[in-house]
C-alpha positions in Angstrom: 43.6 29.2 63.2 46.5 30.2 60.8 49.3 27.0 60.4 52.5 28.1 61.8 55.4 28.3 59.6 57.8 25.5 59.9 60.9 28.1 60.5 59.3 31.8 61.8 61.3 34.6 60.3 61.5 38.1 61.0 61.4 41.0 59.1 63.2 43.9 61.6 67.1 43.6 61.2 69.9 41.2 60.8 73.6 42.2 60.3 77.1 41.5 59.1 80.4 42.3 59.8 80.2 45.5 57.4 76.3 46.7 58.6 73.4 46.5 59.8 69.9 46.2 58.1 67.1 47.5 59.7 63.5 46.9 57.2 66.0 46.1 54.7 67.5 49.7 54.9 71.5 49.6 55.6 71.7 51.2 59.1 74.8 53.0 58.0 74.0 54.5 54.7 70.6 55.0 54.5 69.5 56.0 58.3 71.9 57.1 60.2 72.4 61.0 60.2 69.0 60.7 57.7 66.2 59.5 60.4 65.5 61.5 63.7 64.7 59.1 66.2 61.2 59.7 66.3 61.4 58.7 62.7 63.2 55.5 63.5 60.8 54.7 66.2 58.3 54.7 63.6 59.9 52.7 60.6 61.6 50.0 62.5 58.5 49.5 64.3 56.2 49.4 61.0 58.5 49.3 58.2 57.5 52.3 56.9 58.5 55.7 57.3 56.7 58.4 58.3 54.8 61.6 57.2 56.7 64.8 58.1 53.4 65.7 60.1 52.8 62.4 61.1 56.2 62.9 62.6 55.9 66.2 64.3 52.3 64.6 65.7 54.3 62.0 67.1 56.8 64.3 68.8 54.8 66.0 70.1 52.9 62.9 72.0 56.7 61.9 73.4 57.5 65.2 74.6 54.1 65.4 76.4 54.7 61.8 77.8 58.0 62.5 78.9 58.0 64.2 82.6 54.9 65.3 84.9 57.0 65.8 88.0 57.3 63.4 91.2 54.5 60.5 89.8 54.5 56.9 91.3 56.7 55.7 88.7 59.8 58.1 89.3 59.5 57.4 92.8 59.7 53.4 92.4 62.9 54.4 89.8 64.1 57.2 92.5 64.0 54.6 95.3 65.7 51.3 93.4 68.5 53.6 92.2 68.9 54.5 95.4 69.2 51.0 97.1 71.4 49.8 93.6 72.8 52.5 92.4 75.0 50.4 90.2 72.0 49.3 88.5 70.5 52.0 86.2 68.7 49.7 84.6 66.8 48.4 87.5 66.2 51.6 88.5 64.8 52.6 85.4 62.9 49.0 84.9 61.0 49.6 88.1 60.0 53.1 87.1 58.2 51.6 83.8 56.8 49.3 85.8 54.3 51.5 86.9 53.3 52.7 83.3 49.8 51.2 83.3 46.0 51.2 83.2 45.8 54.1 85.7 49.0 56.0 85.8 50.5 57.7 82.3 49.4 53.9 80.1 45.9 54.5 79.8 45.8 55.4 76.1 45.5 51.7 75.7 42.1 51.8 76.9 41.4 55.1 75.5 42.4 53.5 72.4 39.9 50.9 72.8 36.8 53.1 72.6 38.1 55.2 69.7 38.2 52.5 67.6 35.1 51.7 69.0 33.4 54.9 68.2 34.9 55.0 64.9 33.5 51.5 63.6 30.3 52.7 64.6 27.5 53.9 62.5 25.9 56.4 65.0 29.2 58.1 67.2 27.0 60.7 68.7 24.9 57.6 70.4 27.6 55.2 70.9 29.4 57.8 72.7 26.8 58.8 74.8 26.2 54.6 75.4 30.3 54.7 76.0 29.6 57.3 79.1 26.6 56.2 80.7 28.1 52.5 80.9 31.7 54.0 82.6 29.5 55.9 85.0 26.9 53.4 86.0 29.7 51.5 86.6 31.3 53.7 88.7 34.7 52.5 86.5 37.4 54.9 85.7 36.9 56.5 82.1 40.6 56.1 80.5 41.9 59.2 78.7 39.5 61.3 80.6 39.7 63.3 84.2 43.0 65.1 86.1 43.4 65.6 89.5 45.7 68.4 88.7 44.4 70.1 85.2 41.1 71.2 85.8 39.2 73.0 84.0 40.9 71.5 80.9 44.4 69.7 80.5 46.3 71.8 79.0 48.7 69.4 77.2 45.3 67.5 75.4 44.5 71.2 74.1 48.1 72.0 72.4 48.0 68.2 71.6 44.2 68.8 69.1 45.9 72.2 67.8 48.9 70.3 67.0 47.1 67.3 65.0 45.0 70.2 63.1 47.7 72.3 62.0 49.5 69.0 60.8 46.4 68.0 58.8 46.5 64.2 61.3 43.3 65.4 62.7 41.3 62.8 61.6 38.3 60.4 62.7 39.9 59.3 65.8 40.2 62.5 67.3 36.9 63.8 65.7 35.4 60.6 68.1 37.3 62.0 71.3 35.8 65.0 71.2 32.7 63.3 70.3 33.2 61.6 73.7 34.0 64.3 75.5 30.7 66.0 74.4 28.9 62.8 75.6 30.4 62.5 78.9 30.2 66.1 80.0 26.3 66.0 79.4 26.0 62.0 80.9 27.8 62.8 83.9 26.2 67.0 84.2 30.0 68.3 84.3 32.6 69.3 82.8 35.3 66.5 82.3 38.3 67.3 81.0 40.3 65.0 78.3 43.7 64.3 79.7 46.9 63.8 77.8 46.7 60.3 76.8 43.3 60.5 76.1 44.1 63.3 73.1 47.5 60.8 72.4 46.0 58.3 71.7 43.6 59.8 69.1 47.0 61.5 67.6 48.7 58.1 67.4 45.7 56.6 66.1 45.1 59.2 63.5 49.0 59.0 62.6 48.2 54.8 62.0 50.2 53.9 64.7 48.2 50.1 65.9 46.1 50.6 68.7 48.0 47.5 70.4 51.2 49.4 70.8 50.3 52.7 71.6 51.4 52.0 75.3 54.8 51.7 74.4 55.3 55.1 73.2 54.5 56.5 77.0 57.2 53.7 78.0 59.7 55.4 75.5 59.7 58.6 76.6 59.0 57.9 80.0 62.3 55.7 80.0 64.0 59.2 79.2 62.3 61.0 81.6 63.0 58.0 84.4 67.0 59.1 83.3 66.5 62.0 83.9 65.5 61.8 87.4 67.8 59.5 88.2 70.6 62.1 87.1 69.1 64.2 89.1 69.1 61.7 92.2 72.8 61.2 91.8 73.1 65.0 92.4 70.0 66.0 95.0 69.5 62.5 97.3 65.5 62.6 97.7 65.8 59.3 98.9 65.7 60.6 103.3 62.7 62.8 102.6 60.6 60.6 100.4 61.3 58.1 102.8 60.6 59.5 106.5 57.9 61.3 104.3 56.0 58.3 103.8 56.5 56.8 107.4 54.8 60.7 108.8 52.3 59.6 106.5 51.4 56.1 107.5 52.5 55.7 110.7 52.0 52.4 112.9 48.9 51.2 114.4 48.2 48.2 116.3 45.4 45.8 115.1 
């Protein structure tokens, strides 16, 4: 185990009266009105900045993680603004909430096996391995399967065309679709990659950590979350989600 330091430092930003330094970089000289925020996102969370296509890679993943309609997370944030609307940020706080291993998070695990498949020294056979343990198991296969997008999700497809005409096609998505050859013929179907299955090769294969990728689905689902709650403010769905969900599970004694 490493020795902690005896005063921890850290190397994102500080400030003084005339600026602020983000990665050493003056805020107000050197980023601002030169950095898009995707670029930002990217230097102030690594301290470097990125590729041009590295950047457009990572776009691209945001916009796709951004909205996909009336999911349990803009509910929760439809319903809290609705019972505080004077507190956005609880609203939107509850919607991120439900960002996780089975609803719009699960690059994370997706993640997982990619780096998995790409220390390996056979991927054809540790994919295969990688399908028939999720379906002996009878466990969810993260980055894989849409109720909605069958036969193929059609955000994961622009999502591989968009890393290949960037050039940030690289091992990590080669492994996906290594996968996804693996667990159509382990399973005797077709199953289709979803979105954060083919995001989480592009932010893999754009070096973003594998420990972090969740937080770009909480990013650009925190804009998406505003958005609906703009909308809320304007169109109430607040009565019909509500006597909606009592048609739907009504009382019963015992």
């Amino acid at each position: 185990m490493c020795a902690m330091p005896k005063q921890q430092t850290t190397h994102i930003a500080t400030s003084n009266a005339e600026d602020v330094f983000i990665r050493g970089e003056s805020l107000c000289k050197q980023l601002l009105g030169q950095l898009s925020f995707t670029e930002m996102i990217y230097f102030q969370m690594l301290g470097k900045r990125p590729t041009s296509a590295q950047t457009r890679v990572i776009d691209g993943c945001l916009v796709a993680l951004m909205e996909h309609g009336l999911t349990p997370s803009v509910i929760a944030s439809r319903l809290i603004y609705t019972s505080a609307p004077e507190a956005m940020q609880a609203a939107v706080a509850a919607g991120l909430m439900g960002v996780g291993s089975l609803f719009a998070g699960t690059m994370d695990g997706c993640g997982q096996l990619l780096k998995r498949l790409v220390a390996s020294s056979d991927v054809s056979n540790e994919a295969r391995v990688i399908a028939e343990e999720h379906r002996s198991s009878r466990t969810a296969l993260p980055g894989f399967g849409h109720p909605e997008h069958k036969p193929d999700d059609p955000r994961s497809l622009r999502l591989l065309e968009l890393a290949k005409a960037e050039g940030v096609h690289g091992e990590h998505c080669a492994a996906l679709e290594r996968l996804g050859t693996a667990v159509d013929s382990v399973y005797g179907k077709h199953i289709t990659i979803n979105a954060t299955g083919a995001i989480a090769a592009l932010l893999l294969d754009a070096q973003v950590p594998a420990e972090i990728l969740r937080g770009f689905a909480l990013i650009a689902r925190c804009a998406g979350l505003v958005g609906h709650i703009h909308e809320e403010q304007h169109k109430p769905a607040l009565l019909p989600l509500w006597e909606g969900a009592r048609a739907a599970v009504p009382y019963s004694e015992g």
